[in-house]
Backbone as a chain_set.jsonl record, in Angstrom:
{"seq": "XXXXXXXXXXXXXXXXXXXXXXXXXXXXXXXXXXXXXXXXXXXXXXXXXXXXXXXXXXXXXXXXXXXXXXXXXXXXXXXXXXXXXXXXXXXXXXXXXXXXXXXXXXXXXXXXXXXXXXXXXXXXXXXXXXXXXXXXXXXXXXXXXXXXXXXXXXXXXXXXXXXXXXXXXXXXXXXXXXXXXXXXXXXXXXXXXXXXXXXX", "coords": {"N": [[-1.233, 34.401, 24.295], [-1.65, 31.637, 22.126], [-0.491, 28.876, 22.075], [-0.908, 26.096, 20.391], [-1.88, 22.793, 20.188], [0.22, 21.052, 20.44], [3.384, 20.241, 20.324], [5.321, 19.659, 18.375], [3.996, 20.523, 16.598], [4.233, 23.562, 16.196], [6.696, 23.54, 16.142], [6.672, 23.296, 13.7], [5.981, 25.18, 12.352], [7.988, 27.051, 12.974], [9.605, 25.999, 11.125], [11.207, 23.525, 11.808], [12.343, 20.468, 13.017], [10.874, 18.01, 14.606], [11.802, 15.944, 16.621], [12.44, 13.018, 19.051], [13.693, 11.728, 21.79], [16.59, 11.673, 23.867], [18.786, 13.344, 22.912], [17.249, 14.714, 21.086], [15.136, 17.451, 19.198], [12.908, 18.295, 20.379], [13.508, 18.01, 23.496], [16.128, 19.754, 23.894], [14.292, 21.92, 22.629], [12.153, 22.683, 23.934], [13.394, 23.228, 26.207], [14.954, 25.297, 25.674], [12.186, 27.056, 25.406], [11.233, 27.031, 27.895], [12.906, 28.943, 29.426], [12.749, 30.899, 27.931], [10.287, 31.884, 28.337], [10.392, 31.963, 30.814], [11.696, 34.625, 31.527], [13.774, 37.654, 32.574], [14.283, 40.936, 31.639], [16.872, 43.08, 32.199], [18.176, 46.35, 32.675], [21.014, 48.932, 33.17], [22.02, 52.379, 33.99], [23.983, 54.882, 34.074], [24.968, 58.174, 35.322], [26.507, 61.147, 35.382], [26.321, 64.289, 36.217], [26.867, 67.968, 37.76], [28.451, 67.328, 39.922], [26.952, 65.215, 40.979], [26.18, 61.699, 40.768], [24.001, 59.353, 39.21], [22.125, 56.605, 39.199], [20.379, 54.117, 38.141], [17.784, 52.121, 37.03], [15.942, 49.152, 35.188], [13.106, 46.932, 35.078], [12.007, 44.503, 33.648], [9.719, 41.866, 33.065], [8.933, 39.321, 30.935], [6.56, 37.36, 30.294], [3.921, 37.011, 32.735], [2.288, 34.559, 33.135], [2.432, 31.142, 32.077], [1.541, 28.322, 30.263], [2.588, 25.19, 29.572], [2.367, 22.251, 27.364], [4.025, 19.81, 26.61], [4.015, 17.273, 23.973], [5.074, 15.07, 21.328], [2.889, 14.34, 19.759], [-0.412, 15.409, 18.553], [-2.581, 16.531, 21.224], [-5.4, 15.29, 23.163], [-6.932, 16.488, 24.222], [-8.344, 18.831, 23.545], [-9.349, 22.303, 24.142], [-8.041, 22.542, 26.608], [-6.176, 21.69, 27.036], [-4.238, 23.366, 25.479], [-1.167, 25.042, 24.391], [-0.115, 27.803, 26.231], [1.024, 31.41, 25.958], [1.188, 34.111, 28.559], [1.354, 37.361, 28.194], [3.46, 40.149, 30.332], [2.126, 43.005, 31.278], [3.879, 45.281, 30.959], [5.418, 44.474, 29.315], [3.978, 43.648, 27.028], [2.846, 46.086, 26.217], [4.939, 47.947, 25.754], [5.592, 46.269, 22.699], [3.494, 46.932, 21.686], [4.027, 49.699, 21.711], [6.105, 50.033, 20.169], [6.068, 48.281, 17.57], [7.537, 45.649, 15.601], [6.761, 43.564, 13.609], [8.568, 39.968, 13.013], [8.839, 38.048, 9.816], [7.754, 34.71, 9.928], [8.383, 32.793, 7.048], [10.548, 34.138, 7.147], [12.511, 33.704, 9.2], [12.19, 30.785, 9.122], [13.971, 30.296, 6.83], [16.2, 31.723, 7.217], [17.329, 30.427, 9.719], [19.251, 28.536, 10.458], [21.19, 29.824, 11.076], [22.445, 31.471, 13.893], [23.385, 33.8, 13.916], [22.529, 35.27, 11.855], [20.023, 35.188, 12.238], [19.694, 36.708, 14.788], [20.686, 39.646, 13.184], [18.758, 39.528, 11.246], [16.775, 40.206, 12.427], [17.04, 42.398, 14.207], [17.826, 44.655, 12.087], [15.278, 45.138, 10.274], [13.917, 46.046, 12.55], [15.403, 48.459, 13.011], [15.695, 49.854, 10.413], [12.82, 50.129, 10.005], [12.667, 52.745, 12.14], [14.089, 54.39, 10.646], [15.091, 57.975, 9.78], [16.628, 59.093, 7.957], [19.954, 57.87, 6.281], [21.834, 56.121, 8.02], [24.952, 55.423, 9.388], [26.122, 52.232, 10.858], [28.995, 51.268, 12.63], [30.855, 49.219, 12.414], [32.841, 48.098, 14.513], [30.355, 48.453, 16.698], [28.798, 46.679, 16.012], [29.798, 44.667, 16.423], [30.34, 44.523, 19.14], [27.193, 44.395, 19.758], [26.754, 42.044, 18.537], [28.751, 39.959, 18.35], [29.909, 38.759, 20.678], [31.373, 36.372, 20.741], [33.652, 36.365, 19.015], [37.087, 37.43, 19.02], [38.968, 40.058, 20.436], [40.507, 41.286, 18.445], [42.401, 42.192, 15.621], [42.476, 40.031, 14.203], [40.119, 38.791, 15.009], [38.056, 40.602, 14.587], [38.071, 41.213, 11.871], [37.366, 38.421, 11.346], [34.507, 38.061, 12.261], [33.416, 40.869, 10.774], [33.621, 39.676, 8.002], [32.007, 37.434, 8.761], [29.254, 38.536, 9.139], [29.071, 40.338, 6.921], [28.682, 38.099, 4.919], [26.095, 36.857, 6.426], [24.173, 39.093, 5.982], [24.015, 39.085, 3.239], [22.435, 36.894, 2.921], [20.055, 37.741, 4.453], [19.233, 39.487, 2.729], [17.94, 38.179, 0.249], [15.796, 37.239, 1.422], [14.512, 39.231, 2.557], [14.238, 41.347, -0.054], [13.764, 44.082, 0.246], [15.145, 45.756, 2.072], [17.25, 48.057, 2.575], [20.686, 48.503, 2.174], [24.123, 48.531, 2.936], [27.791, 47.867, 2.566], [30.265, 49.208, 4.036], [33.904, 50.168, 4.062], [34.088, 51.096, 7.009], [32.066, 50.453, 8.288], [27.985, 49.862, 8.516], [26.11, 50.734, 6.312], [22.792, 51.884, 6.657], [19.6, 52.786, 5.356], [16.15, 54.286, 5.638], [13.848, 52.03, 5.144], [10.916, 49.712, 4.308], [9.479, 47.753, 6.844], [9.986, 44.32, 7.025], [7.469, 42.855, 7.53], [4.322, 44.98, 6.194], [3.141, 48.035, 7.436], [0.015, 47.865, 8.747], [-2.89, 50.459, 7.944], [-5.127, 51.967, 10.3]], "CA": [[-0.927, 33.865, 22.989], [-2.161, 30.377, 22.516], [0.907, 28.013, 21.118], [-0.703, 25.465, 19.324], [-1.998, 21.943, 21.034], [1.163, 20.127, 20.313], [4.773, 21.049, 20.222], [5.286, 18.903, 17.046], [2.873, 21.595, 15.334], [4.46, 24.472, 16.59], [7.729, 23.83, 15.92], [6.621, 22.97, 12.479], [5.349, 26.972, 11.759], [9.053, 27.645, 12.907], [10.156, 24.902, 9.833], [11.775, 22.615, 12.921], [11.803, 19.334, 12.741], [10.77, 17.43, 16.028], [12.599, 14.13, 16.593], [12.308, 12.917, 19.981], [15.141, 11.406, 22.567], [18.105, 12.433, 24.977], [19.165, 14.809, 22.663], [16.712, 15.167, 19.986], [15.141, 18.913, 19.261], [11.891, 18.188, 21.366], [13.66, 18.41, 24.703], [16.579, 21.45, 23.629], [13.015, 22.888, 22.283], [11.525, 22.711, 25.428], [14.381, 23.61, 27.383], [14.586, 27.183, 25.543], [11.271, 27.93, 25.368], [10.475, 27.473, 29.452], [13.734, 29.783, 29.683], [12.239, 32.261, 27.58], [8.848, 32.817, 29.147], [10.528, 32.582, 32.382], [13.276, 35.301, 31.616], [13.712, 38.894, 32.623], [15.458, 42.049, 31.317], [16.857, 43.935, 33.154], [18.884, 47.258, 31.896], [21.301, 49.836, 34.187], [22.917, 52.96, 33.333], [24.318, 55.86, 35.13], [25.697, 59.556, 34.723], [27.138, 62.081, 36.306], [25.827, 65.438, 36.192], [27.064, 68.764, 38.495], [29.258, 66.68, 40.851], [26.365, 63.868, 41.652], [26.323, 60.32, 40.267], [22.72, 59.065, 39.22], [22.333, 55.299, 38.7], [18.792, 54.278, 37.488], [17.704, 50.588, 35.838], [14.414, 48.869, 34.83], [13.059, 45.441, 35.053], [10.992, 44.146, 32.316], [9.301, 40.314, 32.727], [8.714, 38.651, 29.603], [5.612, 36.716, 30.46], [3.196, 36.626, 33.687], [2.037, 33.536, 33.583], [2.692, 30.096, 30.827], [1.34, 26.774, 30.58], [3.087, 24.719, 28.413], [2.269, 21.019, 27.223], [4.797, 19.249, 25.399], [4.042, 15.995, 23.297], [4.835, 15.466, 19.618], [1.853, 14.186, 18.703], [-1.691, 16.196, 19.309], [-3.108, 15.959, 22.546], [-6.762, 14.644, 23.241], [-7.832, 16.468, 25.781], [-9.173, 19.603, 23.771], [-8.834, 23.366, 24.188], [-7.593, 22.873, 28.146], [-4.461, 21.324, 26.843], [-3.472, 24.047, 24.23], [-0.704, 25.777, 25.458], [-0.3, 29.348, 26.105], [1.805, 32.446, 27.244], [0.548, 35.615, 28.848], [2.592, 38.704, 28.562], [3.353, 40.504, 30.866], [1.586, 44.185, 31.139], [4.669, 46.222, 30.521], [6.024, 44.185, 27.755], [2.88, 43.662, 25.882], [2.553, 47.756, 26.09], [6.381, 47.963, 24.237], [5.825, 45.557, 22.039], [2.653, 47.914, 20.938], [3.845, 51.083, 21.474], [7.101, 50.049, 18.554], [5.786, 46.819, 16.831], [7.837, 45.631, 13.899], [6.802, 41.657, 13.587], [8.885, 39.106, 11.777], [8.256, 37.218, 8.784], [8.106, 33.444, 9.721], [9.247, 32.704, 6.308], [12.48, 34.295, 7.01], [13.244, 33.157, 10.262], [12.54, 29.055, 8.502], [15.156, 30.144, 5.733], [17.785, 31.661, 8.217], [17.104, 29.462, 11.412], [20.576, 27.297, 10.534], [22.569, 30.959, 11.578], [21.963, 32.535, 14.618], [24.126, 35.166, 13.637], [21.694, 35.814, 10.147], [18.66, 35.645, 12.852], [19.614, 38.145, 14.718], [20.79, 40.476, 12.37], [17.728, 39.975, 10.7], [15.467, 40.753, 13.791], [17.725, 43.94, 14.26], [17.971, 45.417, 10.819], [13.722, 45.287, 10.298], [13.399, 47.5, 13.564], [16.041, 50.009, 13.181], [15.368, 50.72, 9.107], [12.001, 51.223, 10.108], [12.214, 54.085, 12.263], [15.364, 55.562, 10.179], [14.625, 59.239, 9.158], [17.939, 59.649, 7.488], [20.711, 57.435, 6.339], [22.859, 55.796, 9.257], [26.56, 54.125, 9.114], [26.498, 51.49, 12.22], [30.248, 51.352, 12.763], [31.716, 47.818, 12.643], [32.781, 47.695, 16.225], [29.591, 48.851, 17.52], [27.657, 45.562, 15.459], [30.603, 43.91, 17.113], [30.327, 44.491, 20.505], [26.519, 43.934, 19.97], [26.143, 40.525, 18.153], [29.942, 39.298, 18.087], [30.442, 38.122, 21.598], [32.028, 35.136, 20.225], [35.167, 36.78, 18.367], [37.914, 38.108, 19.743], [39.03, 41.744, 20.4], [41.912, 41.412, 18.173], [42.398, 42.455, 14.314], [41.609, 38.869, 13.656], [38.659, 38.735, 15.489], [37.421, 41.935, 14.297], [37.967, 40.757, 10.378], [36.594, 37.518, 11.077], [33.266, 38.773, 12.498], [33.083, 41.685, 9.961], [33.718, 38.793, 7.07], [30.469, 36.727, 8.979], [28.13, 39.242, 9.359], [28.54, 40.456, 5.179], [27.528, 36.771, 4.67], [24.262, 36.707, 7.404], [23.382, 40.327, 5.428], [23.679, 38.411, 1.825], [21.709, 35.823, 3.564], [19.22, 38.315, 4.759], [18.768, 40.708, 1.775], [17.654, 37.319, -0.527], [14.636, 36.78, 2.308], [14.2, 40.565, 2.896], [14.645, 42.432, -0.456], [13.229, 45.567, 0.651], [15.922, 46.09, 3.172], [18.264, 49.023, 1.712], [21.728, 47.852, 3.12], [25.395, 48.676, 2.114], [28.802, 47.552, 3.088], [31.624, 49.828, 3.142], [35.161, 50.093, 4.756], [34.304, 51.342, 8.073], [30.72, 50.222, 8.742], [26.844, 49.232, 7.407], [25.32, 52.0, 6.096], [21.183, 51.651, 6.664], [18.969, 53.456, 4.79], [15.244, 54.023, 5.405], [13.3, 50.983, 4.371], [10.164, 49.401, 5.213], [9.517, 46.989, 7.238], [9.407, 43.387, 5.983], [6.005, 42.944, 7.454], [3.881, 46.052, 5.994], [2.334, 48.309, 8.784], [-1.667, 48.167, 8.355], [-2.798, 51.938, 8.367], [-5.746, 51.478, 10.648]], "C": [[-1.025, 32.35, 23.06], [-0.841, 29.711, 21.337], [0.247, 27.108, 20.455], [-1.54, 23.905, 20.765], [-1.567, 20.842, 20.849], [2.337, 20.831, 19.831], [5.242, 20.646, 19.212], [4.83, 20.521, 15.808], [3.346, 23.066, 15.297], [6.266, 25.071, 16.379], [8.16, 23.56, 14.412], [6.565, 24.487, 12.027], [6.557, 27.542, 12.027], [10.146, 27.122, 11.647], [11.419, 24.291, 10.988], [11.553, 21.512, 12.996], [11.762, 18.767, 14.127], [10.999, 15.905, 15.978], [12.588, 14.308, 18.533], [13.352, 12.42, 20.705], [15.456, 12.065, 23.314], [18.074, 13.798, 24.261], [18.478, 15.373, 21.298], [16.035, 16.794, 20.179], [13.749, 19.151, 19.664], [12.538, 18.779, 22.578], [14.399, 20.005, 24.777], [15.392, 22.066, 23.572], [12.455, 23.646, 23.231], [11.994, 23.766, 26.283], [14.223, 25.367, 27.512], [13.637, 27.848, 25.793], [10.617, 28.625, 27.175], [11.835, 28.792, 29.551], [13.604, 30.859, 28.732], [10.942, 33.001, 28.28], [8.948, 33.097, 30.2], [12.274, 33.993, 32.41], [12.472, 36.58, 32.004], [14.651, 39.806, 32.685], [15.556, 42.841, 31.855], [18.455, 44.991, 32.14], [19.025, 48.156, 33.104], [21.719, 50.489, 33.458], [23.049, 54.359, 34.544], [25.029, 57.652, 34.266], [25.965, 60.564, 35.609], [26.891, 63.935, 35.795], [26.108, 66.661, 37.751], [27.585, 68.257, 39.99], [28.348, 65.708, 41.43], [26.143, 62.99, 40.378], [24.833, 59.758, 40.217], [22.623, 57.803, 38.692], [20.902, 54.997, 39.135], [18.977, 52.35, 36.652], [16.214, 50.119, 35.751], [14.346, 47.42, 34.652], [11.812, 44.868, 34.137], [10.904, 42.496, 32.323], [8.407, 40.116, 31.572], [7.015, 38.059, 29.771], [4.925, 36.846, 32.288], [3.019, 35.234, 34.339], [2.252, 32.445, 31.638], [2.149, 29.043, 31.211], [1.289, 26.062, 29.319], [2.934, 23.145, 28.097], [3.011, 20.587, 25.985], [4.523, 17.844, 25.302], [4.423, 16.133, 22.472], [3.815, 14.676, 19.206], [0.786, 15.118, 19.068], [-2.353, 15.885, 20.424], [-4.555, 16.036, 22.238], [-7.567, 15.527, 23.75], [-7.926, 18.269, 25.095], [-8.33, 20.93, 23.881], [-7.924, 23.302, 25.923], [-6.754, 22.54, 27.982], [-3.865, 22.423, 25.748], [-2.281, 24.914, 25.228], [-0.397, 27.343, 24.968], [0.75, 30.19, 26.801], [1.105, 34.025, 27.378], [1.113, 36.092, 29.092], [2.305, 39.492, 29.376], [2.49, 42.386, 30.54], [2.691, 44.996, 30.161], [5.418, 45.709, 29.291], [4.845, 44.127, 26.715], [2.759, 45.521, 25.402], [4.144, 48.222, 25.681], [6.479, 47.597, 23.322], [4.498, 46.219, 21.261], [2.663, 48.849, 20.579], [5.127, 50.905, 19.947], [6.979, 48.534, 17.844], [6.465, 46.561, 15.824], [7.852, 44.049, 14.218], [7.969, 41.119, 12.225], [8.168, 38.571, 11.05], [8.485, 35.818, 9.22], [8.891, 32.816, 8.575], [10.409, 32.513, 6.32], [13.099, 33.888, 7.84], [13.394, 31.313, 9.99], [13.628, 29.29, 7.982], [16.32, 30.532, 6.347], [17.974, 31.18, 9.804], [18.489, 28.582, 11.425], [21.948, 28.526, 10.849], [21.711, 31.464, 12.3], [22.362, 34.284, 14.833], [23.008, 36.218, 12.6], [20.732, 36.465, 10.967], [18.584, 36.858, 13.521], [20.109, 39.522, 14.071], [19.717, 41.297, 11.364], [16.43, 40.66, 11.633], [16.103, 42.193, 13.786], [17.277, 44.854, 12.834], [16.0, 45.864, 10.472], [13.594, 46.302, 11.257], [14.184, 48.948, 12.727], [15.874, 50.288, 11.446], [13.805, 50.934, 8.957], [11.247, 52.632, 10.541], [13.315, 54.907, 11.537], [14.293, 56.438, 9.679], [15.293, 59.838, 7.815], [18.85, 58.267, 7.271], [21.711, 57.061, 7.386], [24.069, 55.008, 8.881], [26.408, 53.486, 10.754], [28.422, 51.277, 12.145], [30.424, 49.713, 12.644], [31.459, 47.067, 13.812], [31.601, 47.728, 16.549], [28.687, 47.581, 17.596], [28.65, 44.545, 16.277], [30.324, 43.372, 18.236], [28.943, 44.272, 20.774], [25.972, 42.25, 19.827], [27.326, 39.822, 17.852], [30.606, 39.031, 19.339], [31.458, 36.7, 21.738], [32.82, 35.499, 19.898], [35.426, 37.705, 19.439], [38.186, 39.401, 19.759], [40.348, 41.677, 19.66], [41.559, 41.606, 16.77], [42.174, 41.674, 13.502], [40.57, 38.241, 13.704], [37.613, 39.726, 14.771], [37.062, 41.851, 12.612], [37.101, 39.556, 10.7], [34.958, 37.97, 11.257], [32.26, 39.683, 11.293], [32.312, 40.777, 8.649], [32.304, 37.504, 7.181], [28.985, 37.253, 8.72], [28.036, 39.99, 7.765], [27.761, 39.196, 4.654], [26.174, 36.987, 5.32], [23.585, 37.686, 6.388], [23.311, 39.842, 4.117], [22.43, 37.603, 2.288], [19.961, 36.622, 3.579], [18.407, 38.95, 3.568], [17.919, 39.499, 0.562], [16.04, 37.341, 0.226], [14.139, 38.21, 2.519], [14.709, 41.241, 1.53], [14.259, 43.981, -0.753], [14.101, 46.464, 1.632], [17.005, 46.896, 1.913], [19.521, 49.284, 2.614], [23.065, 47.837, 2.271], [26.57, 48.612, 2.578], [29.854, 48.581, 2.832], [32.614, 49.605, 4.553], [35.289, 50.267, 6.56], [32.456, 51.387, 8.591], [29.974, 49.657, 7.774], [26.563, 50.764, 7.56], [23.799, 51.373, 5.476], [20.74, 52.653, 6.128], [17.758, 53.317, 5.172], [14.58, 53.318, 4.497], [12.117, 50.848, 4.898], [10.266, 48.47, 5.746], [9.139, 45.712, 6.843], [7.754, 42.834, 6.224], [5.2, 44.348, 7.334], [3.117, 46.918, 7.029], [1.109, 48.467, 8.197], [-1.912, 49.52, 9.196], [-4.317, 51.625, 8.926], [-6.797, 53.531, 10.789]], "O": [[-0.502, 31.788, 24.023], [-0.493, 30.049, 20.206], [0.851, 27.063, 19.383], [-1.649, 24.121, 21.972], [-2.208, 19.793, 20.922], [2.318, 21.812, 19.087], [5.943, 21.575, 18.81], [5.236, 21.116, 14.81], [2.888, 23.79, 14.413], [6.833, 26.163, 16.414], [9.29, 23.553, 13.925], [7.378, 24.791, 11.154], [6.658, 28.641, 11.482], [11.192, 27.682, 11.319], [12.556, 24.743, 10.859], [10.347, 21.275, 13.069], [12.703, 19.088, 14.853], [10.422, 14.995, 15.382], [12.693, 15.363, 19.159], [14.363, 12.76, 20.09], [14.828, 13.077, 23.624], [17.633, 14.884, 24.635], [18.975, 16.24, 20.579], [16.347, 17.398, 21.205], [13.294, 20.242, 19.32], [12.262, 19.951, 22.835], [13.921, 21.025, 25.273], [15.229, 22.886, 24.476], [12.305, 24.863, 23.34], [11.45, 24.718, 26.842], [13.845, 26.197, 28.339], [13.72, 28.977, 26.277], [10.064, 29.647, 27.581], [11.28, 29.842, 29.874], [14.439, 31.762, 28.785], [10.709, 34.163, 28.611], [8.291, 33.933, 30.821], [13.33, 34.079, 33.037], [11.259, 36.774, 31.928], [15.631, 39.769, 33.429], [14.602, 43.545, 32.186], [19.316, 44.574, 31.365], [18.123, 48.388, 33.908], [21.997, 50.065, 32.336], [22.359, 54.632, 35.526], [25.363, 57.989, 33.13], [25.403, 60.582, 36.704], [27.555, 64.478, 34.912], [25.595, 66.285, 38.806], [27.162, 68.745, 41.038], [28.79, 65.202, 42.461], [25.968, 63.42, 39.238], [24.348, 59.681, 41.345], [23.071, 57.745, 37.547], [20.337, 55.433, 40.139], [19.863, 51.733, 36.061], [15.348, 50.804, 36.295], [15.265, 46.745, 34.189], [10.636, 45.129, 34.389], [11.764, 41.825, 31.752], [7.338, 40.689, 31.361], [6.262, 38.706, 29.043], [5.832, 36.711, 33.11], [3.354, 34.817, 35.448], [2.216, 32.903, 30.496], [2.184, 28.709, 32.395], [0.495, 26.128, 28.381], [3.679, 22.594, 28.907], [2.788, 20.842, 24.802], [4.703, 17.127, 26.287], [4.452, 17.325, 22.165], [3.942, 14.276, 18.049], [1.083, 15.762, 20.074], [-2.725, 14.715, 20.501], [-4.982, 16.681, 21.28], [-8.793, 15.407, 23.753], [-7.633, 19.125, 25.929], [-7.103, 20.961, 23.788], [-7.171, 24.239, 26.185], [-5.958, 22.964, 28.82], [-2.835, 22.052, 25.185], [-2.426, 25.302, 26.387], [-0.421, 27.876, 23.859], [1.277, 29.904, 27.876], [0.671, 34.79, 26.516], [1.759, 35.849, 30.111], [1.122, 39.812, 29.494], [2.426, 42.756, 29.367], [2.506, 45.288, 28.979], [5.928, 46.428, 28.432], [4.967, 44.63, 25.598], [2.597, 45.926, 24.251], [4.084, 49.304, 25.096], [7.305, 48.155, 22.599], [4.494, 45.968, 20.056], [1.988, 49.32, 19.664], [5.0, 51.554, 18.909], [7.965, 47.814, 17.688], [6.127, 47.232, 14.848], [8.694, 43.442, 14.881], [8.166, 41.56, 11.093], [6.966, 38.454, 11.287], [9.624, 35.489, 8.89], [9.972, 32.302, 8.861], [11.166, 31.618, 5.943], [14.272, 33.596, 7.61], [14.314, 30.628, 10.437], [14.559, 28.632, 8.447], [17.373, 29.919, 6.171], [18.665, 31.613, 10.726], [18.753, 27.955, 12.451], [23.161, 28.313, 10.865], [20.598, 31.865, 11.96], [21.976, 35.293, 15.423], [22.8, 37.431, 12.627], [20.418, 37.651, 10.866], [17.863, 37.814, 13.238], [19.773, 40.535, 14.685], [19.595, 42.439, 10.921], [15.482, 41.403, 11.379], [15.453, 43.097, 13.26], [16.347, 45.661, 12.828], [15.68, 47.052, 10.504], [13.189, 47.41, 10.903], [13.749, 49.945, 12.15], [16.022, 51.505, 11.337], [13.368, 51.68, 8.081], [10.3, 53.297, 10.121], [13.432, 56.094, 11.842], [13.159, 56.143, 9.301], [14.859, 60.626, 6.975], [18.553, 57.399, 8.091], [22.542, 57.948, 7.58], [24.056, 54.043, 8.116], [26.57, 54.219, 11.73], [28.772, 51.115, 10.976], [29.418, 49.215, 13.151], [30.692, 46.173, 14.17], [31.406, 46.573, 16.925], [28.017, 47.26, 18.577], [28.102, 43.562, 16.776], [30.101, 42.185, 18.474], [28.802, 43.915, 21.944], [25.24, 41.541, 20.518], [27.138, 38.931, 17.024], [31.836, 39.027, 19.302], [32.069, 36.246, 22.706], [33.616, 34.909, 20.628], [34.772, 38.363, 20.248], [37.521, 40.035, 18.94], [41.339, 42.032, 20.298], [40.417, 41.24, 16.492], [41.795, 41.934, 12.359], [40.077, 37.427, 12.923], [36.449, 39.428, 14.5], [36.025, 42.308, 12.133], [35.951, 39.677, 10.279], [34.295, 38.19, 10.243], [31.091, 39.495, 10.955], [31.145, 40.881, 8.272], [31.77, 36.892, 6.256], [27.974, 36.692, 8.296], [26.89, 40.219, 7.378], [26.641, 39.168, 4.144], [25.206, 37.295, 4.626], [22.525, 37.311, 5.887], [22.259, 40.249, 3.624], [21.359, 37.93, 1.777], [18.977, 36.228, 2.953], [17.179, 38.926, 3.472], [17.122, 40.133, -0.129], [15.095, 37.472, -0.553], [12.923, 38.161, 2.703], [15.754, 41.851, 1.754], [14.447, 44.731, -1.711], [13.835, 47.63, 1.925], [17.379, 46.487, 0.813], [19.509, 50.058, 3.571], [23.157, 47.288, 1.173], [26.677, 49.582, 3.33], [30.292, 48.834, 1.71], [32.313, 49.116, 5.642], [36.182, 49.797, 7.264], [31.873, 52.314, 9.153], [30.368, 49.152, 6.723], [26.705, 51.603, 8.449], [23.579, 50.735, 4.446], [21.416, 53.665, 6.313], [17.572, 52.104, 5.272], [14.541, 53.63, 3.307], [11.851, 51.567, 5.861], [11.261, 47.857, 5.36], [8.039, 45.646, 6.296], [6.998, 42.487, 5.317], [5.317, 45.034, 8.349], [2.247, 46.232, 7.565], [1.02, 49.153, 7.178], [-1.546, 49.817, 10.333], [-4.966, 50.987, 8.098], [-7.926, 53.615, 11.272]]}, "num_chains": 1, "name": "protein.A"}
């Protein structure tokens, strides 16, 4: 995937403004992005079946190889300065076999909550493979995207009380998303996805 042949330009298509300095949003920029191409997921789980214990996990690298050139202005020097990341085998072949892309758009208009963002990255996948109506429980959105609040009845309201906002937030930028608040969860509905799948 070829980034662009200036980080200025690139962090413009995310609606980012690039100011330069100590602590301007060039270097943070930076910072994240080498710590995304160089990350890797890793997932364990275990079970117990007829008195033996089976513990199993998987390692999934994000990228192969990157080469990244940061300036904010355009560099000179042509296609050999553009920069690029190459996915790795096994993620490029997940990221094909269940594709649901974002909308740039929506990630400019809710980029000032990271709470909205991912909520909104979440909600796009899972209402496009729903079959059936789902209630996510509270807790469950909790314990996935509310690492920040507490485990306490005030934590648990506050959180709840954030994440109805992010989903107002969301449903303005996404209104195709079929999404409903009640007392003891979200209840998802089959929707499509905000980018349309091309029937090929």
């Amino acid at each position: 995937m070829e980034l662009g042949s200036s980080l200025s330009s690139f962090m413009a298509q995310l609606g980012l403004q690039a100011t330069g300095g100590h602590w301007g949003t060039i270097p943070r920029f930076r910072n994240q992005m080498q710590r995304l191409v160089g990350a890797a997921i890793s997932t364990r789980w275990s079970s117990d079946a007829n008195g033996q214990n089976h513990s199993g996990g998987e390692n999934l690298l994000v990228a192969d190889r990157f080469h990244l050139w940061w300036t904010p202005q355009e560099l000179p020097y042509g296609i050999l300065a553009r920069s690029s990341v190459t996915l790795s085998a096994n993620f490029f072949e997940q990221l094909v076999a269940a594709p649901v892309p974002l909308d740039l758009r929506a990630v400019r208009a809710l980029k000032r909550s990271p709470l909205a963002l991912d909520l909104y990255a979440w909600a796009t996948r899972r209402v496009s493979y729903l079959s059936r109506p789902t209630l996510i429980p509270w807790e469950s959105l909790r314990r996935s995207f509310g690492a920040g609040y507490a485990d306490t009845p005030q934590g648990r309201s506050c959180f709840r009380a954030k994440a109805i906002e992010a989903f107002h937030r969301i449903v303005m930028v996404y209104p195709e998303l079929k999404i409903e608040s009640h007392d003891n969860g979200l209840l998802l509905r089959p929707s499509g996805p905000h980018i349309p799948k091309v029937l090929r």
